[in-house]
C-alpha positions in Angstrom: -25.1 -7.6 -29.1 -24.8 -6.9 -33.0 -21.2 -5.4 -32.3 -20.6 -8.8 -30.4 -21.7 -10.5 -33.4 -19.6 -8.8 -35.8 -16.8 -9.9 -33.5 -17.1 -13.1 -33.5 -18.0 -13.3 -37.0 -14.9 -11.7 -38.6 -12.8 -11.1 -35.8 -12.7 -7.4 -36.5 -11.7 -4.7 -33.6 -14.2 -2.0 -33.0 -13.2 1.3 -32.0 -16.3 3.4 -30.0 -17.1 6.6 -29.5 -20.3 8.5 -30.8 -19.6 6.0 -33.9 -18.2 2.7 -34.2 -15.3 1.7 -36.3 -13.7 -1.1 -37.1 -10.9 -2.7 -38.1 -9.3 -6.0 -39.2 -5.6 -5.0 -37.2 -5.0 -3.9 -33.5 -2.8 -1.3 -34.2 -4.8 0.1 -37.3 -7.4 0.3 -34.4 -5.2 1.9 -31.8 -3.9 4.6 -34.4 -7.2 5.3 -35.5 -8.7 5.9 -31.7 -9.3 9.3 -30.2 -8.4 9.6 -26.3 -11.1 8.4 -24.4 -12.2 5.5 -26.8 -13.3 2.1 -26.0 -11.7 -0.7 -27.8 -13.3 -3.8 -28.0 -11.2 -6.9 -29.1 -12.5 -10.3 -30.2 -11.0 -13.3 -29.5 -7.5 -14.1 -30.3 -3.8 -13.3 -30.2 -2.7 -9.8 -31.3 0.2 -7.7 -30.8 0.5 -4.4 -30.1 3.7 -3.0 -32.4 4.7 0.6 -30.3 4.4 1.9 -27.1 0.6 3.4 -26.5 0.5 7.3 -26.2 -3.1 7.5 -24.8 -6.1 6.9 -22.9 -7.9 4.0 -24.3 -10.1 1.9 -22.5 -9.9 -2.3 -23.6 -12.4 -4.0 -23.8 -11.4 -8.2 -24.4 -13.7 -11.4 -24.4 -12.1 -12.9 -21.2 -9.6 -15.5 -20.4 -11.2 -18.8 -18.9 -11.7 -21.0 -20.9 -15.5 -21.6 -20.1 -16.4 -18.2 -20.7 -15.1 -18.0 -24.3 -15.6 -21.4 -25.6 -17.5 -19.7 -29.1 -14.6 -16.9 -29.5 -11.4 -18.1 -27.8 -9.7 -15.6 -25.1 -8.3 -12.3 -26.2 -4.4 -12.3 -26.2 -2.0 -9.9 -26.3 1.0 -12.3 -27.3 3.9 -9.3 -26.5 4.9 -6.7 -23.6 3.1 -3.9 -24.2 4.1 -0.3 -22.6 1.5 2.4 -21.6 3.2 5.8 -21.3 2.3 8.4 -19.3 -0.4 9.7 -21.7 -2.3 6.8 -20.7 -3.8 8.1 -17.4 -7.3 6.9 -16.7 -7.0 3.9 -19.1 -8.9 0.5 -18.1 -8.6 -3.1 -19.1 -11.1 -5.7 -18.9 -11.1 -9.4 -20.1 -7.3 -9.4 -21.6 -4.6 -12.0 -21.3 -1.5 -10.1 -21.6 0.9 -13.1 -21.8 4.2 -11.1 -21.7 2.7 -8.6 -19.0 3.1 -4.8 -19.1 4.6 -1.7 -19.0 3.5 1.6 -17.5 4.6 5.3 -17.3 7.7 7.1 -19.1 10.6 8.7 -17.8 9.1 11.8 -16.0 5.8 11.0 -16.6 3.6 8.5 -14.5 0.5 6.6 -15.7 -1.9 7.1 -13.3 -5.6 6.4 -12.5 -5.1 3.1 -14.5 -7.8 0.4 -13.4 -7.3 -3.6 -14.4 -10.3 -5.8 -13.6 -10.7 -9.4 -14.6 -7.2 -9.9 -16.8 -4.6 -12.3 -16.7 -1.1 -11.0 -16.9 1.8 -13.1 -16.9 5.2 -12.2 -17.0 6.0 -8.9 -15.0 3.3 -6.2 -14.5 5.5 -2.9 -14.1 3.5 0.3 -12.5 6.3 2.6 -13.3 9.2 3.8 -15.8 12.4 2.3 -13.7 14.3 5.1 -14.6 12.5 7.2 -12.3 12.7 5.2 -8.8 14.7 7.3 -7.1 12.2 10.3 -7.9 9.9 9.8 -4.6 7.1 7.8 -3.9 4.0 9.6 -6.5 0.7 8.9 -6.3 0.0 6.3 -9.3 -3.6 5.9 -7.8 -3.6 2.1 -9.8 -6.3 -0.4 -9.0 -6.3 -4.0 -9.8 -8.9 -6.3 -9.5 -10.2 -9.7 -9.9 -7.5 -11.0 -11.9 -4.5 -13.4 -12.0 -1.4 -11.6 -11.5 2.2 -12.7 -11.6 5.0 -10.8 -10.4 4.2 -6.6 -10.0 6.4 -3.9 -9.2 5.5 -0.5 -7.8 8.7 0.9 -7.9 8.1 2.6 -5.0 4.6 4.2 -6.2 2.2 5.0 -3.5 -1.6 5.0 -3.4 -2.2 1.5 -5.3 -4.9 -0.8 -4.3 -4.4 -4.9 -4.9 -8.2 -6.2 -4.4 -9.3 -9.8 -4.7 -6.6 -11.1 -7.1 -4.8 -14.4 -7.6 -1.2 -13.9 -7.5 1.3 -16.0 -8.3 4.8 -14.0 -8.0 6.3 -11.1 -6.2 5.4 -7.8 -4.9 8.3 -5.7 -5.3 8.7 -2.0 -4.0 5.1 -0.6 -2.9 5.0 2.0 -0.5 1.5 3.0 1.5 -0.6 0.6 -0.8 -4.2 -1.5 0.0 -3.8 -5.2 -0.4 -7.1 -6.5 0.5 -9.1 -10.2 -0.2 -6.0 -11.3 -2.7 -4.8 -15.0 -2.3 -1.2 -15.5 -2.3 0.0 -18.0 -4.3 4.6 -18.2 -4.3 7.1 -20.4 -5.1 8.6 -21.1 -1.8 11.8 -20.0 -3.2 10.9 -16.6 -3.3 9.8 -13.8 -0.5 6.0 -12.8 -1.5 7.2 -9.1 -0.6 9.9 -7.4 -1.4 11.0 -3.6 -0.1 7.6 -2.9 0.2 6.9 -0.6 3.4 4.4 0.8 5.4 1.6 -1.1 3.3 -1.3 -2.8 4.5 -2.1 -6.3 4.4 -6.1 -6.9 4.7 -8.1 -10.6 4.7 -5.2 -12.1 2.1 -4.8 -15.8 2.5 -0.7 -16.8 1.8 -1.2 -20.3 1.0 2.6 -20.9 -0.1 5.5 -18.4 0.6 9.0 -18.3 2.0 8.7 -14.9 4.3 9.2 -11.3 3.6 12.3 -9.8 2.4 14.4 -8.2 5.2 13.9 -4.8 3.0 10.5 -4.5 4.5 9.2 -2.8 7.3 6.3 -1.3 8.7 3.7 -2.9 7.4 1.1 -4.2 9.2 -1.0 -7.0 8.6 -5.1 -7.6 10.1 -7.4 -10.3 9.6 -4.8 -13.0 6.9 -4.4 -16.6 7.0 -1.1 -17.7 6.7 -0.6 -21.7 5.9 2.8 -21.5 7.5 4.0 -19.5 10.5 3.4 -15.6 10.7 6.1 -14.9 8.3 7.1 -11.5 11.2 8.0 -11.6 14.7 5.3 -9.9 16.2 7.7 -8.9 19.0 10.9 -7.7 17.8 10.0 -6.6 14.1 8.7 -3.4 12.7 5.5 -5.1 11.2 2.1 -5.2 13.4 -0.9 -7.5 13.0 -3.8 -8.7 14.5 -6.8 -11.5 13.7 -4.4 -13.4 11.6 -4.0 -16.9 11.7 -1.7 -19.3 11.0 -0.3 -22.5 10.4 -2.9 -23.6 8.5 -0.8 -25.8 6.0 -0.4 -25.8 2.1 -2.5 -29.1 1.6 -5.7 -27.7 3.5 -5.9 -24.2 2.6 -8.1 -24.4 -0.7 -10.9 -26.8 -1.4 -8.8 -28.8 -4.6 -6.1 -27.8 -6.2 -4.1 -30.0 -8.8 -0.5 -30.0 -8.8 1.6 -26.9 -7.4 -0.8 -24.6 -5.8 2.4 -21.8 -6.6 1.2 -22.6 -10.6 -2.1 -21.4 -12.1 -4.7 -23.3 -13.3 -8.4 -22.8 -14.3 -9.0 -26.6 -13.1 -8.2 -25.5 -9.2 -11.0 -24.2 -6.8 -9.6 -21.0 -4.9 -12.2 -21.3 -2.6 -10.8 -21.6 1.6 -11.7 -25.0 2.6 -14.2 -25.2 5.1 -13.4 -28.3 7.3 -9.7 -26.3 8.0 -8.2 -24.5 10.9 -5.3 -22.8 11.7 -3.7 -21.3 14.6 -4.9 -17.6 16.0 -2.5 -15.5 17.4 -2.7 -15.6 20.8 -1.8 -19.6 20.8 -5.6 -20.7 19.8 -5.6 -24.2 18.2 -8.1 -25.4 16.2 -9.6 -22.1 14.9 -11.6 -22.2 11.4 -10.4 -20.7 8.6 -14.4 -19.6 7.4 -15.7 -16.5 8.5 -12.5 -14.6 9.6 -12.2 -11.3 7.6 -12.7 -8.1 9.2 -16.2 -7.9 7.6 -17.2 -11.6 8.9 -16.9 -12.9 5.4 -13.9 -15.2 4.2 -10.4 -14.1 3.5 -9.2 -14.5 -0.1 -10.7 -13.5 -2.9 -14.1 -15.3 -2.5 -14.8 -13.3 0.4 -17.1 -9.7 0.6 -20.4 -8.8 -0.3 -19.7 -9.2 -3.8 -16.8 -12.3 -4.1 -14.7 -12.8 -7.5 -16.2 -14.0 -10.9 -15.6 -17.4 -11.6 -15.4 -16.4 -15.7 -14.1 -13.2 -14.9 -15.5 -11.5 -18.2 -15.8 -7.6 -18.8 -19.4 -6.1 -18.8 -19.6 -5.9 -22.9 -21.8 -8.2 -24.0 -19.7 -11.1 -25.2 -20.6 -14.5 -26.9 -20.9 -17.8 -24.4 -22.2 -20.2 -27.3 -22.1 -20.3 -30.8 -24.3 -23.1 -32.7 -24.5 -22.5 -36.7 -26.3 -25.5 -38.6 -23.7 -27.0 -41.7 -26.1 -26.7 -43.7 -29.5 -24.5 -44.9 -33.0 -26.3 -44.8 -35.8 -24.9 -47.1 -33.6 -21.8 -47.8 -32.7 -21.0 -43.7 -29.3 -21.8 -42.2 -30.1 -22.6 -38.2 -27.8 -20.2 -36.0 -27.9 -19.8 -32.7 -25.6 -17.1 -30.0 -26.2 -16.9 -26.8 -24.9 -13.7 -25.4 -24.2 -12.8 -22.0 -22.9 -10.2 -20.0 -21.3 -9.4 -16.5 -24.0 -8.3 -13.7 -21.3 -6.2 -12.0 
């Protein structure tokens, strides 16, 4: 809580390990860090001037807007890349506003996990130079967070669980997507070259199909607001317990303007008084309850459904209240501090 504090306070950057540091630049901080370190970062924007040669784990104040009221989100306000001596780095509560880089040539990043960020802009999981090398292991996780356009190139073992995403998959191969909602310009396929992948309890409110490029994935348990975007009988792709033809307008409980555009204002939640169509010609079918695990598709579905807020587990500030002026010698201040259950 004092580190909080201090945070707020002066909008310093701490660096942890046995000790604390800290530091009034990003990249002082980052320079000074051992592998292994925690960096926490207060609210604000910051930029991050090289390429990061290590594993770090980030700690930020969150990104909606009534979770940092008292600090303002943490920013990172250019493209950052993460070579491959990043392995085992984590992320929590960051806006990267340009998205991010990860991997050199030769070299993956892997074991990286991202949980409750926002990353516009492009989120690449591999150097580009090397996708012709196979299809490694990158063993990525991402998590609670809204995600625009992401591209494996052709990495395997990557797990996409209970995002918002509002772009395009590009080039996965044998990777998890599982509780995410689907959120794409209808100008644009939601998948591209992505094969052999699986497709768990996503809903796919707005879309215009999957690329030709794909094949062999198979998709269980979805809700589609438009028509199964495979022929069941003539393509590659398999399914079953989807539904479909649920329509863009019904799909979440309010959303205002373009559901393919973010905004904190909108309710993700599936709307309970709509149906959709099962796959064996059922009308009339509800859209709650359908997951393989009996809970709801999309992200507010499973045992333990996404964090409105979606703030790491560091302590962080929620309100801030400091009197203008001191009465009999005291000056009235008041934080409240809270922090992530899970």
């Amino acid at each position: 809580m004092f580190l909080a504090f201090t945070g707020f306070a002066q909008k310093q950057i701490v660096v942890q390990n046995s000790t604390a540091q800290t530091f009034n630049d990003l990249n002082a901080a980052i320079a000074a860090a051992s592998a292994g370190d925690t960096l926490y970062i207060p609210g604000g924007g910051f930029s991050v001037a090289a390429p990061v040669d290590k594993t770090l784990h980030w700690r930020g104040v969150g990104h909606y807007p009534d979770s940092t009221i008292a600090t303002g989100h943490t920013q990172i306000t250019n493209t950052v890349t993460f070579t491959g001596n990043c392995d085992n780095s984590t992320f929590e509560g960051i806006f990267f506003q340009y998205g991010a880089n990860f991997g050199s040539a030769g070299n993956e990043a892997t074991g990286i996990r991202i949980k409750y960020c926002r990353l516009d802009g492009t989120l690449n999981m591999r150097n580009n130079t090397d996708i012709s090398g196979g299809n490694p292991d990158l063993n990525f996780k991402i998590s609670e967070s809204i995600i625009t356009n992401i591209n494996a190139y052709l990495g395997t073992n990557v797990r996409m669980e209970q995002n918002l995403i509002f772009g395009i998959a590009i080039n996965f191969f044998q990777c998890l997507f599982i509780n995410n909602s689907f959120n794409v310009s209808n100008s644009s396929s939601v998948f591209r070259d992505c094969d052999f992948c699986q497709f768990t309890n996503n809903v796919f409110s707005y879309h215009h199909g999957i690329d030709g490029n794909c094949s062999n994935c198979n998709f269980t348990n979805n809700i589609f607001q438009a028509a199964l975007p495979y022929n069941p009988t003539t393509s590659s792709h398999t399914g079953s317990g989807n539904l479909y033809s649920v329509g863009v307008p019904n799909t979440y409980v309010a959303i205002t303007g373009y559901v393919y555009q973010f905004s904190y204002e909108n309710d993700y939640h599936l709307n309970p008084a709509s149906t959709g169509t099962a796959e064996d010609g059922t009308t009339g079918v509800s859209i709650i309850g359908t997951a393989t695990d009996g809970f709801d598709a999309g992200i507010y579905g499973t045992t333990l459904p996404y964090k409105d807020g979606a703030v790491p587990y560091a302590p962080h500030i929620r309100t801030a209240t400091i009197d203008n002026e001191a009465v009999s010698g005291n000056l009235g201040v008041k934080i409240t501090v809270a922090a992530q259950e899970r």
